[in-house]
BADREN-921289 format. One line per field, with one value per atom (N, C-alpha, C): residue in three letters; atom name; z, x, y. Coordinates in steps of 0.2 Angstrom, whole numbers, plus 5000, padded with zeros to 4 digits. Atoms other than C-alpha are relative to their C-alpha. Layout:
N
residuo <- ALA  ...
atomo <- CA  ...
pz <- Z  ...
px <- X  ...
py <- Y  ...
END
This chain:
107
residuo <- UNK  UNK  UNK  UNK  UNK  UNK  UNK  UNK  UNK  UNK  UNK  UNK  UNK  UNK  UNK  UNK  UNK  UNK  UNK  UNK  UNK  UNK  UNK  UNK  UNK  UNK  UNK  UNK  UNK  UNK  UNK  UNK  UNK  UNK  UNK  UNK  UNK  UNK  UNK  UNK  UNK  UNK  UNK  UNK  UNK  UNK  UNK  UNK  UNK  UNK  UNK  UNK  UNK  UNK  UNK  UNK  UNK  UNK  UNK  UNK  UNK  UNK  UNK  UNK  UNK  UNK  UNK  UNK  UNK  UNK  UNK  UNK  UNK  UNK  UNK  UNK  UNK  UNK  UNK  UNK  UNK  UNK  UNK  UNK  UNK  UNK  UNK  UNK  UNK  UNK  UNK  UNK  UNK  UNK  UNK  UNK  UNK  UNK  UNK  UNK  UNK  UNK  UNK  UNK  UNK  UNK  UNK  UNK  UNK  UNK  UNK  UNK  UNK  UNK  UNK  UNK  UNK  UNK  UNK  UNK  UNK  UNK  UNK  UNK  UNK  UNK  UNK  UNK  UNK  UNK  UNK  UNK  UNK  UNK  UNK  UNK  UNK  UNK  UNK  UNK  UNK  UNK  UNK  UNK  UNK  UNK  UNK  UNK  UNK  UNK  UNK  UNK  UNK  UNK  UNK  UNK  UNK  UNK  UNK  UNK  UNK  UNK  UNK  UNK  UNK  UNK  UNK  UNK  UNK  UNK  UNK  UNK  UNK  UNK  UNK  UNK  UNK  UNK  UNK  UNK  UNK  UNK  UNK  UNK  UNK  UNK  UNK  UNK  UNK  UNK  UNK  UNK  UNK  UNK  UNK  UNK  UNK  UNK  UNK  UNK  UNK  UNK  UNK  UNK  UNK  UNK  UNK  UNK  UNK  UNK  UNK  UNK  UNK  UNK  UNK  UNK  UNK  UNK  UNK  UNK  UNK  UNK  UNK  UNK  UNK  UNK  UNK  UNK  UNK  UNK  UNK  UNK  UNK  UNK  UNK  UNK  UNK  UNK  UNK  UNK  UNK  UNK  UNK  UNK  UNK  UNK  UNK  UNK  UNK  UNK  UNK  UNK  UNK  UNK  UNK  UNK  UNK  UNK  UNK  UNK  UNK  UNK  UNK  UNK  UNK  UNK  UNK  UNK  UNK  UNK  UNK  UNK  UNK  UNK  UNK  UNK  UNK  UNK  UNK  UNK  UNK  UNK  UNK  UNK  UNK  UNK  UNK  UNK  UNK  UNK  UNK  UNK  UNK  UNK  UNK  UNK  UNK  UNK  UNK  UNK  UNK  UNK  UNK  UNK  UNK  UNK  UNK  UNK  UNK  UNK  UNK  UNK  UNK  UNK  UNK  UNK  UNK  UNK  UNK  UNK  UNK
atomo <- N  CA  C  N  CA  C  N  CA  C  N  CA  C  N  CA  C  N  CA  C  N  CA  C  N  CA  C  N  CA  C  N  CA  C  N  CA  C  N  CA  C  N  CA  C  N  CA  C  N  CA  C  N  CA  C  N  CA  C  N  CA  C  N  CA  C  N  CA  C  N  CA  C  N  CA  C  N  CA  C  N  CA  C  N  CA  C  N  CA  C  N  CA  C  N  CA  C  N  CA  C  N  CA  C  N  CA  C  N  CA  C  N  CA  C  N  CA  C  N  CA  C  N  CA  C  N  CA  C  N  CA  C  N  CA  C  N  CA  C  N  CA  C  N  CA  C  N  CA  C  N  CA  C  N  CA  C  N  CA  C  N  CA  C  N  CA  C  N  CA  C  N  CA  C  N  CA  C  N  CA  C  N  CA  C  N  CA  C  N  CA  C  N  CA  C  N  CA  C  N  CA  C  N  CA  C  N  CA  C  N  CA  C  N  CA  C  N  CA  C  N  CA  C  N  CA  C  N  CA  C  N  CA  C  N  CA  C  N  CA  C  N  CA  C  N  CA  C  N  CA  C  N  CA  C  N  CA  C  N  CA  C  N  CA  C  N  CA  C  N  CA  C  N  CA  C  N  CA  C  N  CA  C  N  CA  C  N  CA  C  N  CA  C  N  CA  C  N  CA  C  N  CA  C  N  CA  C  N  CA  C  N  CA  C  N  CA  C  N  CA  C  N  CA  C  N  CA  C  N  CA  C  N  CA  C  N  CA  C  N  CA  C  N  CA  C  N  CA  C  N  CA  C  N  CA  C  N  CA  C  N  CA  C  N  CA  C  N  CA  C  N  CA  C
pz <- 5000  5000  5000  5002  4996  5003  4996  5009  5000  5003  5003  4990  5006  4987  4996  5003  4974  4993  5007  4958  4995  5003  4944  4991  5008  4927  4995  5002  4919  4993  5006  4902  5003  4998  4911  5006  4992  4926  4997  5004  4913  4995  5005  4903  4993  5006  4884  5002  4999  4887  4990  5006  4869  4998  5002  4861  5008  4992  4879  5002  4998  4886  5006  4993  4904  5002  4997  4916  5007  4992  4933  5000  4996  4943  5003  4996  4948  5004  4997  4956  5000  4997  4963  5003  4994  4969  4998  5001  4969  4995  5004  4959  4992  5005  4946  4998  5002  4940  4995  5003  4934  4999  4999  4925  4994  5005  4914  4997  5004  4899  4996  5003  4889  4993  5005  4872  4996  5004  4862  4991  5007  4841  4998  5004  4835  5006  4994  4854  4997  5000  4856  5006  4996  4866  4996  5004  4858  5003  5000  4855  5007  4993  4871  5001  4998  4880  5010  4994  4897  5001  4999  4905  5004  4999  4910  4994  5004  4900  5004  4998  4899  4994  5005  4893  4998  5003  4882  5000  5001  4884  4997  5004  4872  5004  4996  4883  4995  5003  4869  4995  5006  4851  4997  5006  4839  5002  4999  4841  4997  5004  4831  5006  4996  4843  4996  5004  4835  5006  4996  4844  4995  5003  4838  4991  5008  4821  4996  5004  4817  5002  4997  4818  5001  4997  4827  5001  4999  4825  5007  4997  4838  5002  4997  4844  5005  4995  4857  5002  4997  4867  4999  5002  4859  5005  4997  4868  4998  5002  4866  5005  4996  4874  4996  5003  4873  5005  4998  4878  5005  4998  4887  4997  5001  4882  4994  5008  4865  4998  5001  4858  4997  5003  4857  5001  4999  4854  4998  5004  4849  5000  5003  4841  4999  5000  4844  4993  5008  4827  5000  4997  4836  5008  4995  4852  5003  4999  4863  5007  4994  4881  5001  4999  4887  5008  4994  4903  5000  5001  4902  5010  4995  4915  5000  4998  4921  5005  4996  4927  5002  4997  4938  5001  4996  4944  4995  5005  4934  5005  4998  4938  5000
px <- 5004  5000  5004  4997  5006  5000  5002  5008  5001  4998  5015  5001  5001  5012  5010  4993  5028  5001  4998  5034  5003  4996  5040  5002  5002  5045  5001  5002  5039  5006  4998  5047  5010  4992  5066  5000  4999  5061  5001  4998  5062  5007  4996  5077  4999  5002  5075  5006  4996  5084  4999  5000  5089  4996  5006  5078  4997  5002  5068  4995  5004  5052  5001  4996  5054  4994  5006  5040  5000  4998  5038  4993  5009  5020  5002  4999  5017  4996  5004  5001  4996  5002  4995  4991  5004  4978  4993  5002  4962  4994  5003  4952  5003  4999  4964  5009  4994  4983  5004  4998  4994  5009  4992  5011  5004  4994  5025  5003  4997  5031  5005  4996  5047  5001  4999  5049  5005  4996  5062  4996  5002  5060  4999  5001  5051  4996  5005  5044  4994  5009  5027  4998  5003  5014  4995  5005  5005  4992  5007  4986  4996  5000  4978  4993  5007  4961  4999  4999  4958  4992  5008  4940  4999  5001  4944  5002  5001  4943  5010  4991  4964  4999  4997  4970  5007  4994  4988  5000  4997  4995  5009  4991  5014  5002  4997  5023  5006  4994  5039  4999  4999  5041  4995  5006  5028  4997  5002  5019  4993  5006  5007  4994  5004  4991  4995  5005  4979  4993  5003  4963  4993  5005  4947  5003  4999  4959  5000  4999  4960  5005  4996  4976  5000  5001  4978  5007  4993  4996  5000  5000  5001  5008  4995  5014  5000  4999  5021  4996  5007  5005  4994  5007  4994  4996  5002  4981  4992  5005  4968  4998  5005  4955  5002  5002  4956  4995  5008  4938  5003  5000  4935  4999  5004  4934  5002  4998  4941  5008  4996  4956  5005  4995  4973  5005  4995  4990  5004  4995  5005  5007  4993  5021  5002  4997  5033  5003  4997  5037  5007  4993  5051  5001  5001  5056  4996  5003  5044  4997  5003  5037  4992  5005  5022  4994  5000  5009  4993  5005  4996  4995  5005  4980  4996  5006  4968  4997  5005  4951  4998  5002  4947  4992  5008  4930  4995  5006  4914  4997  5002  4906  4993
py <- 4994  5000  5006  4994  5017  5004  4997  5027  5008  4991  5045  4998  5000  5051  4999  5001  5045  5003  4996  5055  4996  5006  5043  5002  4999  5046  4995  5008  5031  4997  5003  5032  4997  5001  5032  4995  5006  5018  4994  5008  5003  5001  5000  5002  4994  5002  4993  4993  5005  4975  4995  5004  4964  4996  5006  4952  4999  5003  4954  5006  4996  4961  5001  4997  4970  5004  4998  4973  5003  4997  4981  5001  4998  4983  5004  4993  5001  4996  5000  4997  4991  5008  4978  5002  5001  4978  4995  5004  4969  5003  4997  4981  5001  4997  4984  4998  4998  4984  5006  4998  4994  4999  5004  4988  5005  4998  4996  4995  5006  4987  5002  4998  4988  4996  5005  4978  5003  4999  4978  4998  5001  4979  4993  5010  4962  4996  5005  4956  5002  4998  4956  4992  5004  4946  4998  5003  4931  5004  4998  4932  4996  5005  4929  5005  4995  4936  5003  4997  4945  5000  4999  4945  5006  4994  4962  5007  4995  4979  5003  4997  4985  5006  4994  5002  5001  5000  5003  5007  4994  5019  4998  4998  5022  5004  4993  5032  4999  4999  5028  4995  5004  5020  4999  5002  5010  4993  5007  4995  4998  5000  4986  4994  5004  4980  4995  5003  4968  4997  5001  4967  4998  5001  4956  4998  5001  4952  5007  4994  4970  5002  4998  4977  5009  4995  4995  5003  4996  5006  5006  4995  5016  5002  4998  5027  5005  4995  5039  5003  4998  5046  4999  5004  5036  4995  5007  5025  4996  5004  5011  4995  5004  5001  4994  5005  4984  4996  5001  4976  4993  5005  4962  4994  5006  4945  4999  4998  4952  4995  5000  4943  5005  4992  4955  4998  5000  4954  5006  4993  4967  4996  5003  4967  5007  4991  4982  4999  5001  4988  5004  4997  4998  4998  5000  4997  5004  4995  5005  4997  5000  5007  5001  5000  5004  5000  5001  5007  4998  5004  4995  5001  5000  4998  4995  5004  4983  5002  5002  4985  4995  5005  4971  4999  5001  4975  5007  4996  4984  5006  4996  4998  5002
END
């Protein structure tokens, strides 16, 4: 639990490691997550499905997301829903950063 407020400057907290994606959890909890992602040029994460509603935010590079079979480019400042229940993958088309939000619970 978080007990004073923290300042982070997210794009310089992960460093870019070689043929290798690289993670850290800001936020753990049971409502929600939220995690920091780094991939190098050409990673990605297979096609896979989530029963909760995630938001991708770029904080650095390119990445190509595919959600539902449709694919979705994005870079630097860009962000995108991906649904629940939908399948999604991505594939950095550069290296790029990223900070992925899960909602656990509906509102």
């Amino acid at each position: 639990m978080i007990q004073t407020a923290i300042a982070m400057d997210l794009v310089n907290l992960l460093d870019y490691q070689k043929d290798a994606v690289v993670s850290k959890t800001i936020i753990d909890k049971k409502t929600g997550t939220v995690t920091l992602f780094a991939f190098d040029q050409g990673q990605g994460l297979s096609e896979h499905t989530a029963p909760f509603d995630a938001m991708v935010q770029v904080l650095d590079g390119q990445v190509e997301i595919r959600i539902d079979g449709s694919p979705h480019r994005l870079g630097t400042g860009q962000v995108i829903i991906m649904p629940a229940n939908q399948p999604h993958a991505l594939k950095a088309v550069a290296p790029f950063k990223m900070l992925l939000t899960m909602i656990r619970s509906g509102g």
